[in-house]
C-alpha positions as CSV (number, residue, x, y, z in Angstrom):
1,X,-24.9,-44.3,1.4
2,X,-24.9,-42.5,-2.0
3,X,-22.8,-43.7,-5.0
4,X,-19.7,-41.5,-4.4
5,X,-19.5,-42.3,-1.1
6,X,-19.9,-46.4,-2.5
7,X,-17.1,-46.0,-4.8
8,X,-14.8,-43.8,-2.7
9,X,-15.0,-46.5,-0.1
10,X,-13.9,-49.2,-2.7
11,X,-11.4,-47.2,-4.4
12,X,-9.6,-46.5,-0.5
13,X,-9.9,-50.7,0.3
14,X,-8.4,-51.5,-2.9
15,X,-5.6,-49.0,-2.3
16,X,-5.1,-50.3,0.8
17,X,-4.9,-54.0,-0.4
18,X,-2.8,-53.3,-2.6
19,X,-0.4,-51.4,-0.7
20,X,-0.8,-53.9,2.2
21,X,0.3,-56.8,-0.6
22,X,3.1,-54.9,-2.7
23,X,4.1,-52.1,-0.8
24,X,3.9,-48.3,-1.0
25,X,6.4,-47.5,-3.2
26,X,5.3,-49.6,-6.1
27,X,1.3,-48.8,-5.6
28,X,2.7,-45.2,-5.7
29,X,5.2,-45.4,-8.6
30,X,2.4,-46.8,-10.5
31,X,-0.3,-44.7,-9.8
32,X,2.1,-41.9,-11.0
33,X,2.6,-43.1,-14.1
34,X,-1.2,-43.6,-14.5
35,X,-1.5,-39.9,-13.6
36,X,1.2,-38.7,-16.2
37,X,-0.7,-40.5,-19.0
38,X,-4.0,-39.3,-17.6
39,X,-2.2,-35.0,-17.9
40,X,-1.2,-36.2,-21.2
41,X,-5.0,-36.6,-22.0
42,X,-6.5,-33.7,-20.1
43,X,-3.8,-31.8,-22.0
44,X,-4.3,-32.9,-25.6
45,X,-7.1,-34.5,-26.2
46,X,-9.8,-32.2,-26.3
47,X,-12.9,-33.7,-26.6
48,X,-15.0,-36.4,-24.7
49,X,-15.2,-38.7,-27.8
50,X,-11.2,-38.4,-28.1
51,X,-10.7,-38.7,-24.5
52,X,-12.7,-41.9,-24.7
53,X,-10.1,-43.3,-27.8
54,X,-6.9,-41.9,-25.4
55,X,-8.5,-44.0,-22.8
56,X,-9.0,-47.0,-24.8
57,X,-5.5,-47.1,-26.7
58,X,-3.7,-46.5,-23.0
59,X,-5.5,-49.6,-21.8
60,X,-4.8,-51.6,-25.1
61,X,-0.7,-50.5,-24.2
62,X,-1.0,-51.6,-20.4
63,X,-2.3,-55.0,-21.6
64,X,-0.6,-56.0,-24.4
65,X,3.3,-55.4,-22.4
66,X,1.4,-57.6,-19.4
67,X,0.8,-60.2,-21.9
68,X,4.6,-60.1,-22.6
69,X,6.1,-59.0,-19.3
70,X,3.2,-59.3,-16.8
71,X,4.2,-56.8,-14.6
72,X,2.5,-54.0,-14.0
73,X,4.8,-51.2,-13.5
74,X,7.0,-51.7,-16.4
75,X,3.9,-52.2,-18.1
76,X,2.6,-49.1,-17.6
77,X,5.8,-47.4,-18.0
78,X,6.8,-48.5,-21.5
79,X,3.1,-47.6,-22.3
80,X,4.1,-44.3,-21.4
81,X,7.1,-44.1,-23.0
82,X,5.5,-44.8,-26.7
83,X,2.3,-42.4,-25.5
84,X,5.5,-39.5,-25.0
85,X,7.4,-40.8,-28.4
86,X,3.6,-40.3,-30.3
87,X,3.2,-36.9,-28.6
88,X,6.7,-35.8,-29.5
89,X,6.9,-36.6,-32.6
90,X,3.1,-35.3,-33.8
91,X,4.8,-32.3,-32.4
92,X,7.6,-32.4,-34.5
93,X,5.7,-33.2,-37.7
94,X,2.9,-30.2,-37.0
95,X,5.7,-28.0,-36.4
96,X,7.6,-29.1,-39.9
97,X,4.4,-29.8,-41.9
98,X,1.3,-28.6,-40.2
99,X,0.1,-32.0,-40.0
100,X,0.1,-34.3,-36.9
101,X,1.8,-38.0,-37.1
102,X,-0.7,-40.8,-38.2
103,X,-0.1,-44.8,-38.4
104,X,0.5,-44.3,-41.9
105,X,4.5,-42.8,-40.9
106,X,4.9,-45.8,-39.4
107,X,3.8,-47.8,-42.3
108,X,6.1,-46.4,-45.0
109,X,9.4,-44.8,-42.9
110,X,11.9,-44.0,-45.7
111,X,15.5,-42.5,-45.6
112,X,14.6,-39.6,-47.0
113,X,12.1,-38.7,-44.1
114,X,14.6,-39.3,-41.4
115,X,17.0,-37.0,-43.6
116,X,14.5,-34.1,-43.8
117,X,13.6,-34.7,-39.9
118,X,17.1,-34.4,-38.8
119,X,17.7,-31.6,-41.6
120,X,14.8,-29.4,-39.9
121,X,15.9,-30.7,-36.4
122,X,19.7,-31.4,-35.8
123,X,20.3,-31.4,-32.6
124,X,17.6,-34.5,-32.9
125,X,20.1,-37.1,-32.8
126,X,21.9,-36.3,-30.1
127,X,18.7,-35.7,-28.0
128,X,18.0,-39.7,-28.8
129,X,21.0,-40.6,-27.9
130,X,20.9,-39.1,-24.6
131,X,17.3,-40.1,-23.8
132,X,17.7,-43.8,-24.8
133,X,21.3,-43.8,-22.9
134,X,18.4,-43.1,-19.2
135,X,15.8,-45.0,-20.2
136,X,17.9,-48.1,-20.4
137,X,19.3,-48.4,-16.9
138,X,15.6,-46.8,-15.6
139,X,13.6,-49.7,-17.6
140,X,16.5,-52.1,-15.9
141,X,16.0,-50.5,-12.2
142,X,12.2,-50.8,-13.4
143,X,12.2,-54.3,-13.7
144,X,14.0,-55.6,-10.9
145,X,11.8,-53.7,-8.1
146,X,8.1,-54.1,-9.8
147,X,6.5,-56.4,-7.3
148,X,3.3,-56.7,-9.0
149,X,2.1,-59.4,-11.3
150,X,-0.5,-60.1,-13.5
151,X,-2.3,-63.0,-14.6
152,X,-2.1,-64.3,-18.3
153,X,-5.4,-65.0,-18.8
154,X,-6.4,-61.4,-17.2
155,X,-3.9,-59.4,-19.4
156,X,-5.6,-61.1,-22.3
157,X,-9.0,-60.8,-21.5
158,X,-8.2,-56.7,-21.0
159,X,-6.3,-57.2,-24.0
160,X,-9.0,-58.3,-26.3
161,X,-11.6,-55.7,-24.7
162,X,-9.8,-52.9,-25.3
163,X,-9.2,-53.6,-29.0
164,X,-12.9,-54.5,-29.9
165,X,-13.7,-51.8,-27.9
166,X,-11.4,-49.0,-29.5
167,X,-11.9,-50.6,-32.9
168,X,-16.0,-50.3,-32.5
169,X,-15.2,-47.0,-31.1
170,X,-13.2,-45.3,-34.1
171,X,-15.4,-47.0,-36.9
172,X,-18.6,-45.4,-35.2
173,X,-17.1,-41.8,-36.0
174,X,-15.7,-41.2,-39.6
175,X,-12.4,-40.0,-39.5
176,X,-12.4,-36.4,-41.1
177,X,-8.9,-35.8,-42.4
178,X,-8.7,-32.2,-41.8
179,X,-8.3,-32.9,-37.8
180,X,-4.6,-33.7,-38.3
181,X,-4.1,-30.1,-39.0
182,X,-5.8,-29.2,-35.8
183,X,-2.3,-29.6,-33.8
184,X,-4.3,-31.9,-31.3
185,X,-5.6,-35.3,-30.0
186,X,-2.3,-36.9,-30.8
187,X,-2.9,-40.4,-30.0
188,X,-6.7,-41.0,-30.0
189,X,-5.3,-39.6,-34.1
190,X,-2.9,-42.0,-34.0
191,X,-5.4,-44.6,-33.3
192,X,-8.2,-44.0,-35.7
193,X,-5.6,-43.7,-38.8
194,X,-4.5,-46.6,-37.2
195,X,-8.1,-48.5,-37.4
196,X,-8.6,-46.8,-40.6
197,X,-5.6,-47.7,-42.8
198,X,-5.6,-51.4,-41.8
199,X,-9.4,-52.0,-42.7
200,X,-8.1,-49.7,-46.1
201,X,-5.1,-52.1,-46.5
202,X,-7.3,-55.5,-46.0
203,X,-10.1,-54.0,-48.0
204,X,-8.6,-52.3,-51.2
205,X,-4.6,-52.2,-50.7
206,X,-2.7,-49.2,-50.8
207,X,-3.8,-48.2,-54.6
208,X,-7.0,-49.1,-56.0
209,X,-6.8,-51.6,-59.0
210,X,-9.1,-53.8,-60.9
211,X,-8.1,-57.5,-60.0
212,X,-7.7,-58.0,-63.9
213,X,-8.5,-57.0,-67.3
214,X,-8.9,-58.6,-70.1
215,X,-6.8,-55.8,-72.1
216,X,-3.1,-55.2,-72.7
217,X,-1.2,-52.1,-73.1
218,X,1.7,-52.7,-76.1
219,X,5.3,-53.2,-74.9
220,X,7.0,-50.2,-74.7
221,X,9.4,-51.2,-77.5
222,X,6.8,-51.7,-80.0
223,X,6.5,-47.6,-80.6
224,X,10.1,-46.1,-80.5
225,X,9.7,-42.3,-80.4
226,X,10.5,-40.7,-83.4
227,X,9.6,-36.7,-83.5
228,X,8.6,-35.5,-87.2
229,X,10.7,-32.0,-86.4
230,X,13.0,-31.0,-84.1
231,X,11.3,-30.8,-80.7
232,X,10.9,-28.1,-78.3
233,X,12.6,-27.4,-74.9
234,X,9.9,-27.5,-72.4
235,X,9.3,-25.6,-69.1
236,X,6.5,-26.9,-66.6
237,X,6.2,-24.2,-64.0
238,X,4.3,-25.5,-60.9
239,X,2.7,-21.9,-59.8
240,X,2.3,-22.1,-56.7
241,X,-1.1,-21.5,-54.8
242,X,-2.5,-19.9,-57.5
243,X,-5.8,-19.7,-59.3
244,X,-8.4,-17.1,-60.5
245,X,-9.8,-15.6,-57.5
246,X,-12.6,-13.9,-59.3
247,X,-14.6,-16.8,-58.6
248,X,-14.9,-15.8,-55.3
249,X,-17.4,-12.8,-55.2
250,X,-16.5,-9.2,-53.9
251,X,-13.1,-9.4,-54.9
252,X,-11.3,-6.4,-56.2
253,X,-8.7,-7.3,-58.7
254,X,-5.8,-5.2,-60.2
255,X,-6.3,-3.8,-63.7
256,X,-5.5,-6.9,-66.5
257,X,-5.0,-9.4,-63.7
258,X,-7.0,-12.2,-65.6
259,X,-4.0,-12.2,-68.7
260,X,-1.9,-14.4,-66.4
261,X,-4.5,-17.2,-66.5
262,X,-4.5,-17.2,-70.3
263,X,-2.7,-19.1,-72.9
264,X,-1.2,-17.9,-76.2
265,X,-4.6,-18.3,-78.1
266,X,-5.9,-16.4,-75.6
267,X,-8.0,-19.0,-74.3
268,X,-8.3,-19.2,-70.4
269,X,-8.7,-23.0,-69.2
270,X,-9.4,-24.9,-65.9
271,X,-7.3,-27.3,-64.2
272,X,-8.7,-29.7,-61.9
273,X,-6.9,-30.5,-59.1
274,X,-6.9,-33.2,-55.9
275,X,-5.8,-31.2,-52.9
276,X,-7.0,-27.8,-51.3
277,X,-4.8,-25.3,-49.4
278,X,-1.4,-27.4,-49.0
279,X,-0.6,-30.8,-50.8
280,X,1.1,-29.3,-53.3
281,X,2.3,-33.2,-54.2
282,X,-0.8,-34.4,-55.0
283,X,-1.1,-32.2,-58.4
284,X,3.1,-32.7,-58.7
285,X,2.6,-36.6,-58.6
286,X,-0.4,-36.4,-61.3
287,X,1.4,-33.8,-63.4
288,X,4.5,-36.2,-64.0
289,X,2.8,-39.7,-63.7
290,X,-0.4,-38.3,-65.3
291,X,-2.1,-40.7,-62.4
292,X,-4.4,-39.8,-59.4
293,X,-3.5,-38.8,-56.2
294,X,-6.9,-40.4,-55.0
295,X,-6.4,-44.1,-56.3
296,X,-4.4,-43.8,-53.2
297,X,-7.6,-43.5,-50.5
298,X,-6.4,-42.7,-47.2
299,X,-3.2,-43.3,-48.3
300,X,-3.2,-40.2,-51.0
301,X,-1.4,-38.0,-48.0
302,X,1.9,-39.9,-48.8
303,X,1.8,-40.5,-52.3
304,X,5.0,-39.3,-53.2
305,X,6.2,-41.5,-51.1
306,X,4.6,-44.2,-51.8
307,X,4.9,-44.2,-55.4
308,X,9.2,-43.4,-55.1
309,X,10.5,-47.1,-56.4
310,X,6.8,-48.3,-57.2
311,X,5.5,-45.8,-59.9
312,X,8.0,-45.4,-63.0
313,X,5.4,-44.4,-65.5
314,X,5.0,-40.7,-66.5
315,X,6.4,-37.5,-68.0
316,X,9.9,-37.8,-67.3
317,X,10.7,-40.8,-68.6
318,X,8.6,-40.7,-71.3
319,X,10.7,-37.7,-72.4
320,X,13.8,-39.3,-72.1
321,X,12.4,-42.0,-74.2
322,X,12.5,-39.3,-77.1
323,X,15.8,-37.9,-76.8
324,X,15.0,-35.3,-73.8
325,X,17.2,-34.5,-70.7
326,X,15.3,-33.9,-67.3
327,X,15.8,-31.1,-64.9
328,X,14.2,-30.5,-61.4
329,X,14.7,-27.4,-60.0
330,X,12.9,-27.5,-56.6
331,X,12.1,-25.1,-53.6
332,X,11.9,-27.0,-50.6
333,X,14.5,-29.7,-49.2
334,X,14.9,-33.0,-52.0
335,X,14.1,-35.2,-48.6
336,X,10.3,-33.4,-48.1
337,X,8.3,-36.1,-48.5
338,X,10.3,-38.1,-50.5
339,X,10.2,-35.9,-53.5
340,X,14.3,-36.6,-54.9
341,X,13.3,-40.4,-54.6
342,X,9.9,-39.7,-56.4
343,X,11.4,-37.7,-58.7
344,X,14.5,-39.5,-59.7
345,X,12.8,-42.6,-60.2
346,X,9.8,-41.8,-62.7
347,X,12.9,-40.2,-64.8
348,X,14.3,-37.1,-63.3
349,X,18.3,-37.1,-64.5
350,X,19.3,-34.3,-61.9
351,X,17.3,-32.7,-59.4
352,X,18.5,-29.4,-57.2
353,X,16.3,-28.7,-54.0
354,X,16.9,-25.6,-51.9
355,X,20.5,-27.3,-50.1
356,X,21.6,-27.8,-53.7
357,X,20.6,-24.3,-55.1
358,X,22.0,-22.4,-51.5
359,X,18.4,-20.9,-51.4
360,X,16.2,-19.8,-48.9
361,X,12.8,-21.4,-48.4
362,X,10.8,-19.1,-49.8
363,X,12.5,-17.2,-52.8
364,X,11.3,-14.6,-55.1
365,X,10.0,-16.6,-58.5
366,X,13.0,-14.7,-60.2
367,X,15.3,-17.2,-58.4
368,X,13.9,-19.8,-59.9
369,X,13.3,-18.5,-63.4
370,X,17.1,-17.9,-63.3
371,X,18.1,-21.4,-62.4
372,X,16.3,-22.3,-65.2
373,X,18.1,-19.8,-67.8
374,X,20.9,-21.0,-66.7
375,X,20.8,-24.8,-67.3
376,X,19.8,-23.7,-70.3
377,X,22.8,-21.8,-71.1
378,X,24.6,-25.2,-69.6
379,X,22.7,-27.7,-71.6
380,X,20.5,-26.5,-74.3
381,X,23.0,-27.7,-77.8
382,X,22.9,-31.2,-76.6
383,X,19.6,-32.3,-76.2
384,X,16.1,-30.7,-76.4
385,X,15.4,-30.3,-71.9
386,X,12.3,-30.7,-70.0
387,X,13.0,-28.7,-67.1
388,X,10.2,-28.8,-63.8
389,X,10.3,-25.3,-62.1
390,X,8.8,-25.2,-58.6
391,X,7.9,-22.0,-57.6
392,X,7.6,-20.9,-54.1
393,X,7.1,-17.2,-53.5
394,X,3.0,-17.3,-53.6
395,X,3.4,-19.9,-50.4
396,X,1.8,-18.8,-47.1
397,X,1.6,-17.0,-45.3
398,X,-0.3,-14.0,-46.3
399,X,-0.9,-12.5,-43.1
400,X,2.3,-11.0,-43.4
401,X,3.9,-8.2,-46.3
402,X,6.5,-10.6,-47.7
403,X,9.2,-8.6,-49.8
404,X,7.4,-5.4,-49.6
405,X,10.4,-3.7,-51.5
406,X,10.2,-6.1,-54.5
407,X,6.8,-4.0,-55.2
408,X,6.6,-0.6,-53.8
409,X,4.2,1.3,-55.6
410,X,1.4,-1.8,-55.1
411,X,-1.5,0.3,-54.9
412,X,-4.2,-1.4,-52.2
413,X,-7.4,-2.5,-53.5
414,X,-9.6,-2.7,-50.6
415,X,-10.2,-6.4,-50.1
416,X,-9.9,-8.3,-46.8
417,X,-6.0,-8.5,-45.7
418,X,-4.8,-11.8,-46.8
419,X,-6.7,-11.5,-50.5
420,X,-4.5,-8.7,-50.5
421,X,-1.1,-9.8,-49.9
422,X,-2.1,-13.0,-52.8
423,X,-3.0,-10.3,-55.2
424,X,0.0,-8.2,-54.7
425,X,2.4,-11.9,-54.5
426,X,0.1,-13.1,-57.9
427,X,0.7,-9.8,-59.6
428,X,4.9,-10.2,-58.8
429,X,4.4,-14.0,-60.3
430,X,2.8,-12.6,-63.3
431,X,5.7,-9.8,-63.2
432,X,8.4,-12.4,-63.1
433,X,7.0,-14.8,-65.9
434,X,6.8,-12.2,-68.3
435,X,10.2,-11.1,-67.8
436,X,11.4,-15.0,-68.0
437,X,9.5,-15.2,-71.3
438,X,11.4,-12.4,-72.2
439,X,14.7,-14.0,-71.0
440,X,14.2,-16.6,-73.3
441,X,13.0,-15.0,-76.3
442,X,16.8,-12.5,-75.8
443,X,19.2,-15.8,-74.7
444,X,17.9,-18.0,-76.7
445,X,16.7,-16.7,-80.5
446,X,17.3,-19.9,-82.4
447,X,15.8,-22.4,-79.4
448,X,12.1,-23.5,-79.7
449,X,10.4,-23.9,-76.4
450,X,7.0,-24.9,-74.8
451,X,6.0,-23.5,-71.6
452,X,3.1,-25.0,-68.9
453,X,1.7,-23.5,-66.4
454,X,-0.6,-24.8,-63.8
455,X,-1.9,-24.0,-60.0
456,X,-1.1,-26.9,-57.8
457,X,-4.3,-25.2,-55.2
458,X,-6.2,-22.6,-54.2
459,X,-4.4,-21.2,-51.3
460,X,-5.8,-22.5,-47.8
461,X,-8.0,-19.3,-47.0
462,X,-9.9,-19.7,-50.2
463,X,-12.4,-22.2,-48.6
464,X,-13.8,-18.9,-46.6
465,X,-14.7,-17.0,-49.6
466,X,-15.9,-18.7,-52.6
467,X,-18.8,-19.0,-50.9
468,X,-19.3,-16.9,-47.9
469,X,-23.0,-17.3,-46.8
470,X,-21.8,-21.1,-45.7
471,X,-20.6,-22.3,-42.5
472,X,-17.8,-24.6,-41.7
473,X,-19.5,-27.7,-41.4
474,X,-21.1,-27.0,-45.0
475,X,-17.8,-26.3,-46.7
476,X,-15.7,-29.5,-45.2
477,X,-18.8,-31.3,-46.0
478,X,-18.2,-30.0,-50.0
479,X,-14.7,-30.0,-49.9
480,X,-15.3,-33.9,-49.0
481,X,-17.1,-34.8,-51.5
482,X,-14.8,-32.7,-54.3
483,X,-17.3,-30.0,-55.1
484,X,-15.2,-28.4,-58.0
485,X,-15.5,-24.9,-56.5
486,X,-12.8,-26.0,-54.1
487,X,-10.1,-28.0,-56.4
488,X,-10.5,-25.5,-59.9
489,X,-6.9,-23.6,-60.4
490,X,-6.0,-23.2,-64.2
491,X,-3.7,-24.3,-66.6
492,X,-2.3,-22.3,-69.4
493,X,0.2,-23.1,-72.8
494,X,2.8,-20.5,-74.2
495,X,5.4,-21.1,-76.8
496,X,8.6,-19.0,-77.8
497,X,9.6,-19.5,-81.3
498,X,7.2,-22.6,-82.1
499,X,3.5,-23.3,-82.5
500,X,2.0,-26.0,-80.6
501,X,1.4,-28.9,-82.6
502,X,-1.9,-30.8,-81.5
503,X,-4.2,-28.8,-79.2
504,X,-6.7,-31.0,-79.4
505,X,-6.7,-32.8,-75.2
506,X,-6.1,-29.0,-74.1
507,X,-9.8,-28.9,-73.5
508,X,-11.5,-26.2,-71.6
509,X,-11.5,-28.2,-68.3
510,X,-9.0,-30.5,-68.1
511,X,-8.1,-33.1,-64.8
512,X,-4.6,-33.0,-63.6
513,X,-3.5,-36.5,-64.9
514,X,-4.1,-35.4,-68.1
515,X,-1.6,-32.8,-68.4
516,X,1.7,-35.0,-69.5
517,X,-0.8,-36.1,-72.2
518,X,-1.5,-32.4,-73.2
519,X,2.3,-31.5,-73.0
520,X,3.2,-34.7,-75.2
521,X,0.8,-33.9,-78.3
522,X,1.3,-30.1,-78.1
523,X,5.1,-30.4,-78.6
524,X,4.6,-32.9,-81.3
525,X,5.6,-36.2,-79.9
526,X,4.8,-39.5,-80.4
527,X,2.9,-41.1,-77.4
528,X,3.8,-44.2,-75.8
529,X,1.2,-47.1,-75.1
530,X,-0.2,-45.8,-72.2
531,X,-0.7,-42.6,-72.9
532,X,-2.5,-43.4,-75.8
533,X,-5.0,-45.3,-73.7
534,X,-5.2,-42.3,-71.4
535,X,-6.0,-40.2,-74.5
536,X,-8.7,-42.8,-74.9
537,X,-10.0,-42.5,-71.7
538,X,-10.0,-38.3,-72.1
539,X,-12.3,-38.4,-74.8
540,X,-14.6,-41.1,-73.1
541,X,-14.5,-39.3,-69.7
542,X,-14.5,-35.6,-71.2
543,X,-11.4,-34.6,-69.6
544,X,-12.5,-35.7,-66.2
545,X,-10.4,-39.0,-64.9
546,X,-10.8,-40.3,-61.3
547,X,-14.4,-39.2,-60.8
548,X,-15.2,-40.8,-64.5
549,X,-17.1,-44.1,-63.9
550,X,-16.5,-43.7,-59.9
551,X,-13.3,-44.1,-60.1
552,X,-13.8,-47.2,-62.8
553,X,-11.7,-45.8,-65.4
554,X,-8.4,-45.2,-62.8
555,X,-9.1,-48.6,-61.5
556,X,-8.7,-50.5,-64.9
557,X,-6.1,-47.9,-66.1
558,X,-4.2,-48.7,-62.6
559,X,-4.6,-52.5,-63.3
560,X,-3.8,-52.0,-67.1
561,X,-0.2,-50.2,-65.7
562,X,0.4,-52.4,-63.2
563,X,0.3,-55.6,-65.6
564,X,3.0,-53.7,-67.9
565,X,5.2,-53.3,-65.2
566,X,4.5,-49.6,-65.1
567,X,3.7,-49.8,-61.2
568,X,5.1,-52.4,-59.3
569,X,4.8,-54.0,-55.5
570,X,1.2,-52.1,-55.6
């Protein structure tokens, strides 16, 4: 008899015993609901070495509600239940975000990202409601017929078998982060983050930090801010998406196009960044904290959130600490990714999102540029501002002609379709900051301002042709381990009415944390504690700050913040 046959014959006795012991109906009920989760695999998880995780993580469910409830079919049911609520909302999240649910959601659920969820999804609520309103009385009807029991010491035993197992099983494979853009493999996903961020959180804790140092930083009090002149208004314009695309070769660019990229000495300068094609918050959180995105490890995904109530150190409130009053204006909804929280507490007095503004997602950077002019107008005798000016217009995607009427005569340039449409958004952007220079300059004769520009990222398609002759494996592999290829935008200074004072940290390639520092000394103000010792730590590291030392330097600068109370609950 061959081995099919063999295991055929078993499979048919032990259906029969146990319909013979508890009865069609229940062997039947839950075979089905083995099946269901089974389509859910089949469906989603698209590989053998996922399928093997699904399989794993659906046995680790069965066991552990038979260790509580030791019956099998509501076992198996609520197992199902949480495998559909995982599914559902990985959909949810890739539709909002592009990015699939991972254990880290879980980990760190704030108001503000149930707010944006119901925001994008209204009729959300409701649709609870009514699900948890059946599931009740099924789960009740559930209980009372399922027959079949399971012994403790069995339900352990698979317990503890399937969690080696799918533990040993996700630390085999390193988890690339790019697959929770892929839109699949929801819960064997789930899992690894899962196995991933606990070993992160046992090993190293949410941020990296030395354990102790043997320095200080000064208290805050000790150096009260006292500007030598009247300071500047300043304007930090996050440009979205954008950096010089001649470094990719075979581009064709429009006539003056590298002018944008320059600064009013006429000095063109890099800006490292943390994230390629889409965080725009990790260069947002080290532009205002002047920290590192990647202190943050697996976590770095969620730093905004994260660091809303825990981080207080950084541009904002050193500003205010010298007289300053702080604007937001910002593209998207307040509740994405807990950016109002973020903001607000590292010293933002009033930030607008797209609900406060009446805007659309994705406006012309005019829009913006115009909210700005006119707090100005609102605000500018009282105090000197800082105002942040997210700009959205250079977002994907750039598959499509977005506004062609806001530049007819763009004249094409021959380049593949999607360079194209960034070249003809980029040349708009440049369009619209020269006319807001000019704004200024008319509005506002007798005000003195400092203007920062920087790219957040390259845009997402960019990875395709910096270098062309490589093939995908190659470029994750070098996007990994932060070739600088991939994470170089640029940064560039402009004043109206005022000359920078110190230029001297604006060095020719500069890492995002530094750029509060930059901002600070260039408009002539006295620098707290801490970003004295980051100046410190610029000159050491040569403008490089994570990567200096491996990550030594942001370690004891973490540790050094942390012990002045800059960071907290970290």
């Amino acid at each position: 008899m061959s081995f099919l046959a063999r295991t055929a014959g078993r499979f048919r006795a032990t259906a029969s015993a146990l319909v013979a012991r508890h009865g069609r109906f229940a062997t039947v009920s839950i075979v089905l609901l083995h099946l269901a989760a089974a389509a859910i695999m089949l469906w989603y998880e698209v590989t053998l070495y996922s399928a093997a995780v699904y399989v794993l993580t659906w046995g680790l469910l069965n066991f552990f509600f038979l260790v509580l409830l030791r019956r099998a079919a509501i076992a198996a049911t609520l197992s199902l239940v949480i495998v559909a609520v995982l599914v559902a909302l990985s959909e949810f999240k890739y539709a909002a975000l592009w990015l699939q649910l991972s254990f880290v959601d879980l980990m760190i659920v704030d108001t503000d990202t149930v707010d944006y969820v119901l925001t994008l999804f209204p009729w959300l609520t409701w649709a609870v409601i009514t699900v948890a309103a059946m599931m009740v009385p099924l789960l009740a009807v559930i209980w009372w017929l399922d027959p079949i029991r399971v012994r403790m010491r069995v339900a352990l035993a698979g317990f503890a078998v399937c969690l080696l197992a799918v533990v040993a099983l996700c630390s085999v494979v390193e988890l690339n982060p790019l697959d929770g853009y892929h839109g699949n493999k929801y819960v064997s996903f789930f899992t690894r983050t899962a196995v991933v961020s606990v070993h992160e959180l046992l090993t190293h804790g949410m941020m990296e930090s030395d354990a102790a140092v043997a320095d200080r930083l000064k208290p805050l009090g000790v150096a009260a801010c006292h500007p030598a002149t009247k300071p500047p208004h300043i304007i930090l314009v996050h440009d979205e998406s954008s950096f010089d695309i001649r470094s990719a070769p075979g581009i064709r660019v429009p006539a003056g196009y590298g002018e944008h990229f320059k600064s009013f000495d006429g000095q063109q300068r890099k800006f490292l960044v943390e994230g390629v094609g889409g965080p725009s918050w990790y260069a947002e959180y080290s532009v205002l904290t002047g920290l590192s995105a990647r202190s943050f490890g697996r976590f770095s995904y969620f730093v905004t959130r994260i660091a809303a109530g825990r981080v207080v150190r950084g541009l904002p409130n050193a500003l205010r600490r010298c007289g300053y009053t702080t604007r937001t204006i910002y593209s998207a909804l307040g509740a994405f990714m807990g950016e109002r929280s973020f903001h607000t507490n590292i010293g933002v007095q009033k930030f607008r999102d797209m609900n406060d503004m009446r805007s659309d997602e994705f406006e012309l950077d005019d829009y913006y540029y115009n909210k700005a002019i006119e707090a100005l107008a609102r605000d500018h005798t009282k105090s000197p501002m800082f105002l942040y000016v997210y700009l959205a217009f250079n977002h994907y995607p750039w598959y499509e002609r977005w506004r062609a009427d806001a530049l007819p005569h763009w004249k094409e340039l021959d380049n593949p379709p999607l360079v194209e449409e960034y070249l003809r958004r980029q040349t708009m952007s440049a369009q619209y900051y020269e006319a807001f220079k000019a704004t200024l300059k008319e509005k506002f004769p007798n005000e003195q301002f400092l203007l920062v520009r920087y790219g957040d990222h390259q845009p997402d398609f960019s990875t395709t042709i910096l270098e062309p002759g490589l093939d995908r494996d190659e470029i994750a592999l070098r996007v990994r381990m932060f070739d600088p290829k991939y994470y170089t935008t640029y940064y560039a200074i402009d004043a109206i009415n005022f000359k920078p004072v110190d230029m001297s940290s604006a060095v020719a390639t500069l890492d995002g944390p530094y750029l509060p520092l930059v901002i600070q000394e260039a408009a002539g103000l006295p620098l707290d504690p801490s970003f004295i010792e980051q100046k410190n730590i610029l000159h050491r590291c040569n403008g490089i700050f994570y990567a200096c030392g491996a990550g030594a330097e942001a370690r004891r600068f973490n540790r050094l913040l942390i012990d002045a109370g800059l960071i907290t609950q970290l």
